[in-house]
N, C-alpha and C positions, 0 to 999 in steps of 0.2 A: 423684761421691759416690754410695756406693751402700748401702744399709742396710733392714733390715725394719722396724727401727723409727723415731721422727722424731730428727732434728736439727734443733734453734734457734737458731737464729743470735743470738746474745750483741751482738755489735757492726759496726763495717762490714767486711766480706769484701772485700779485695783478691785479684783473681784475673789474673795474669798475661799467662795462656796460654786454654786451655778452660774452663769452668763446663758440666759433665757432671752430669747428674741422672741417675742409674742406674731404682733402684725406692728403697720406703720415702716417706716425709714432710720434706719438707723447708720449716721454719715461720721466715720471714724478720724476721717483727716490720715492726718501724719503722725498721730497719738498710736501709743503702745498698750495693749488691754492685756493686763494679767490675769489669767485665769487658773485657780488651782482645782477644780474639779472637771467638772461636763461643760459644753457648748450644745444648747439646742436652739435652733432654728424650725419655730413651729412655721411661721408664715410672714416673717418679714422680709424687707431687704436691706440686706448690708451692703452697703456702699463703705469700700474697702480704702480706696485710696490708696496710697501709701501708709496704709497703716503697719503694725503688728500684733499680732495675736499669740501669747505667751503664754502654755501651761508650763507656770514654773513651780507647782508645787512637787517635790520629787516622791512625797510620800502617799500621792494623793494616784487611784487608778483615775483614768480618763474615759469619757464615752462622748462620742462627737454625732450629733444626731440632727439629721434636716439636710437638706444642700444650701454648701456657702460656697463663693467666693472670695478667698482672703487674698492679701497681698504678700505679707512676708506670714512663715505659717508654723511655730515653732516649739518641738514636745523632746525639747534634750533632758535626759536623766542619771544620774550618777548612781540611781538605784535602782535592781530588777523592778520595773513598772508595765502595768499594758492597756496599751490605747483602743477602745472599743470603738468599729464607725461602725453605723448603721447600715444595713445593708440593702443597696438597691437604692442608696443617696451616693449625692455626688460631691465632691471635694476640691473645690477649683484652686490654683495657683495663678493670678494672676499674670499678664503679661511685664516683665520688668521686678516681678514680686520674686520671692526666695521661699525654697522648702528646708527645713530643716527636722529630719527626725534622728535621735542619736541617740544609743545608749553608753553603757561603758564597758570597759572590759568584764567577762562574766556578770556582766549586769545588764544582758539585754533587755530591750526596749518591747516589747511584742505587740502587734498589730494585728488585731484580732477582730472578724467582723461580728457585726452584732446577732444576726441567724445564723445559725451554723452550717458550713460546706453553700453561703449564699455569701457571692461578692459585694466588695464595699469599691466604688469607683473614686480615681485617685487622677485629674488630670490638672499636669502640668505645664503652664504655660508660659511659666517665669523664666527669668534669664540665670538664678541661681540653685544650687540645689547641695545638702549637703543629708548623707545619708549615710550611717556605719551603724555596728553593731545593732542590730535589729533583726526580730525573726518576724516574718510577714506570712498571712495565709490571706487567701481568698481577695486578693487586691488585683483591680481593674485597671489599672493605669494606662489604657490604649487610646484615650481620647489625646494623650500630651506626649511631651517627649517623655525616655525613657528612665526610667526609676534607678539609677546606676548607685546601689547597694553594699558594691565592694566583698572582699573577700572575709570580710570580720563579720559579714553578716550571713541569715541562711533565709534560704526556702521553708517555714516553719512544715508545709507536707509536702513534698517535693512529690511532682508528677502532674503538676500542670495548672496549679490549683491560683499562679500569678500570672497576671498578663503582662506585658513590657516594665518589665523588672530584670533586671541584671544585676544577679548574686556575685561579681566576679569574674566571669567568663566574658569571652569576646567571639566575634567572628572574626577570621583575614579571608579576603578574597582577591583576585586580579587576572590576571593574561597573561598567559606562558606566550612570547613572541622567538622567530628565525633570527637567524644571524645576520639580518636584516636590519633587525630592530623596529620593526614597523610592522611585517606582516604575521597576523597571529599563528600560531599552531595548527587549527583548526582546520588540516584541509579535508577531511572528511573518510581520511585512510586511520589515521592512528590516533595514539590517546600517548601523552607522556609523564611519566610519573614525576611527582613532585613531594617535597617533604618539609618537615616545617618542624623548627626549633625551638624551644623558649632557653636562652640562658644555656645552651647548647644541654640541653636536658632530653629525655629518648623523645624519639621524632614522633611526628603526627604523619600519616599520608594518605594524600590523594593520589586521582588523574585529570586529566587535563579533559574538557568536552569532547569530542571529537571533531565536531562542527564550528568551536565558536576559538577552542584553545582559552577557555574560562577555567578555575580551578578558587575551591573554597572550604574555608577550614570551619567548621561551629564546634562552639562549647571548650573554644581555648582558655584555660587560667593562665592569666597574668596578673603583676601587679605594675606597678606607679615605677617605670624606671627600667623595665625586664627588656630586653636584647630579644628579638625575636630575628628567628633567621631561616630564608623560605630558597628550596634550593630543587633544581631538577636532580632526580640518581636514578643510576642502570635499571633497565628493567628487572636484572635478575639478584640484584643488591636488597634482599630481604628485611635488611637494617636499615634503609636510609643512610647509607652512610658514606657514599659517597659526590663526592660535592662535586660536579660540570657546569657551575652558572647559579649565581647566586645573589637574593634583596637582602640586607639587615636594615630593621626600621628600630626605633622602640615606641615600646608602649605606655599607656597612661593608665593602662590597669582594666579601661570603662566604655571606652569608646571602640565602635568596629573599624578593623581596618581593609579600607577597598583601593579598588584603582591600582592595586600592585603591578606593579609590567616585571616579570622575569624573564629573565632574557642570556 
């Protein structure tokens, strides 16, 4: 579509083949655009609205090429398929908008940028976001919140190749506190050990700052529901196993957890 002046979209766009944005205005409304191949944006703008954009073909590979801003944004498949973005373009999620990428069991979705070992930028600023089964490389996603991926999904090269993307893993963080309850750890003599549970499963440990009596766990699995349980033990207790003071939270699988006061 190419035009100097706008186009508005009336109702929902069934699009075949390509969905090509030339130059001109192109104002979606509250309409749904299906699209079973590519989305390129040479040099217009999409004025998104509340709209959605639906590659619903499942047989079809995708290459997404230009920078857009959509509103709802959404490439779910029941069949091994892979989503090509251009690399060194940007991929906006509106504010209020929803992301949706998913594949299916043994039929992941793969995200793959258009140059090779060159990022493709993925930020999100929507209030929704729904993301499983997929393997991702080379995605940018530090302009928005974070890409919370899940444990059904993977790091397609794992070693650093995604930015604010969470494959499953969490951080817990907080402040070991006195018998007080108020004044932290921290006083500048010792460090105290602490340990950390998932589903009373073998422990994780740290120690405590010296200084601040902070203490943080990275790169914890969990999932959607899992008991997580953060406890001080003996210095000379090599197991973590024994319990003198102890948080139980749970967790939602995706989101870090802070602010712990152990005490």
């Amino acid at each position: 579509m190419s035009t100097t002046g706008t186009i508005t979209l009336q109702d929902t766009l069934d699009v075949n083949g390509d969905m090509i944005l030339g130059d001109g205005t192109f104002a979606a409304g509250a309409n749904t655009i299906k699209v079973a191949k590519n989305w390129t944006n040479e040099s217009a703008t999409f004025t998104s609205n509340t709209s959605t954009v639906d590659f619903d073909d499942d047989t079809q590979a995708n290459t997404i090429s230009g920078s857009t801003t959509f509103y709802n944004f959404i490439i779910s498949t029941a069949t091994a398929k892979t989503a090509t973005f251009q690399s060194g373009k940007t991929q906006t999620i509106a504010a209020g908008g929803g992301l949706t990428l998913t594949g299916a069991v043994s039929n992941r979705l793969t995200l793959a940028p258009g140059t090779a070992a060159t990022a493709w930028n993925l930020t999100h600023s929507g209030a929704t976001q729904s993301v499983s089964q997929v393997s991702t490389t080379y995605s940018n996603a530090a302009g928005g919140s974070q890409i919370n991926a899940g444990l059904t999904s993977v790091d397609g090269a794992p070693g650093g190749t995604n930015t604010n993307w969470n494959f499953g893993t969490i951080t817990v963080s907080g402040t070991a506190y006195q018998n007080d309850e108020s004044t932290d750890v921290g006083t500048g003599v010792s460090t105290y050990n602490v340990a950390l549970r998932v589903n009373n499963g073998a422990p994780s440990t740290t120690t405590t700052d010296i200084n601040t009596g902070v203490f943080s766990f990275s790169s914890i699995t969990a999932s959607a529901g899992d008991t997580i349980t953060i406890y001080f033990y003996g210095a000379s207790d090599g197991a973590a196993g024994t319990y003198t003071g102890n948080v139980v939270t749970i967790t939602d699988g995706s989101t870090n957890i802070s602010s712990i006061k152990l005490m």
